[in-house]
N, C-alpha and C positions, 0 to 999 in steps of 0.2 A: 216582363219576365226576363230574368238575367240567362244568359246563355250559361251553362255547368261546364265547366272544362275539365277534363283526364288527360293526366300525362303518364307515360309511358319512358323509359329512357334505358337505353341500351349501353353498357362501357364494354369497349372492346381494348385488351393491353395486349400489344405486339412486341416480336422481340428485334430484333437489329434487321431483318430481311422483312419485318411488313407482315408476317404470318403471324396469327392469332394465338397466344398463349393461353387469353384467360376472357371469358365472356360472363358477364354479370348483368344483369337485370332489377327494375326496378318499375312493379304499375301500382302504386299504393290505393287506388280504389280496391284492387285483387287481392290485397294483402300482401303482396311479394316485395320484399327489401333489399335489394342486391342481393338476389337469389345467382348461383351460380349454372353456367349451363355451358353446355360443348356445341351444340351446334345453335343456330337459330338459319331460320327462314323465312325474310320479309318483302311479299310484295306490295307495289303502290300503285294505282292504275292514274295515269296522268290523261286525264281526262282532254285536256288542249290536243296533244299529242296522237290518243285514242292509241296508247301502248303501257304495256307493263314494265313497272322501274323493280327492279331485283337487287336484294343483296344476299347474298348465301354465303356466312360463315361456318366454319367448323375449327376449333382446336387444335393445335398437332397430335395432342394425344388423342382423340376422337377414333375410338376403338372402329375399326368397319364393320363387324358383325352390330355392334350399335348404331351406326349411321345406316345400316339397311334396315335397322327395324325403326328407326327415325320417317326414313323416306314413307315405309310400308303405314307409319302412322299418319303421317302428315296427307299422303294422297288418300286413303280413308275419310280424315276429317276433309281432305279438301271436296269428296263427293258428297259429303253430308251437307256442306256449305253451297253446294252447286246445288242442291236438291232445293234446300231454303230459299236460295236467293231465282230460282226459275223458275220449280215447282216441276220441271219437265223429270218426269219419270222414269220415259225411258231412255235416257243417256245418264241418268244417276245410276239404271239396272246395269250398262253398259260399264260401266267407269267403275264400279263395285265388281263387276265380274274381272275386271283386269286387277283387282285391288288384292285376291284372292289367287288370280293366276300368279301375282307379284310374287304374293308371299309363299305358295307351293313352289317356285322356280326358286326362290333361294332359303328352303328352308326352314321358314322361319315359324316357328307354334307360336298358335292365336292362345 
């Protein structure tokens, strides 16, 4: 049986100081074609290491009141993913209740 490969491919365009102007995107199994986006959030867990590899970009124009509803979605989806990959309940109850505290401390309608 042949192994399926997906790729995923990220372009990031800086301007003269290294800072992110333009983030574009590309998973063609998903259907996304150099879709555009302002922030991404990518971790990689290095298994040899047993640590988490990080890249977190965002835009210069990356509005803040949108990168706090960015964060308010991403740790969301991050406790739905915590739920799936443990099954443990009650720290997905925990990590959701903080997900809710998040978004009443700044704000933000669900």
């Amino acid at each position: 049986m042949a192994n399926i490969k997906s790729e995923i491919t990220l372009n990031v365009e800086l301007d003269e100081n290294r800072v992110p102007e333009k983030l574009n995107w590309t998973a063609q199994d998903g259907g996304i074609n150099n879709a555009e986006a302002k922030a991404l959030m990518l971790s990689v867990w290095d298994a040899k290491a047993q640590e988490s590899l990080r890249i977190d970009l965002w835009t210069k124009d990356m509005p803040v009141d949108e990168m706090k509803v960015f964060f308010h979605q991403t740790l969301v989806a991050m406790s739905n993913t915590f739920n799936r990959a443990t099954q443990d309940e009650k720290m997905t109850a925990t990590m959701k209740d903080f997900c809710d505290y998040f978004a009443e401390k700044l704000e933000l309608k669900k």
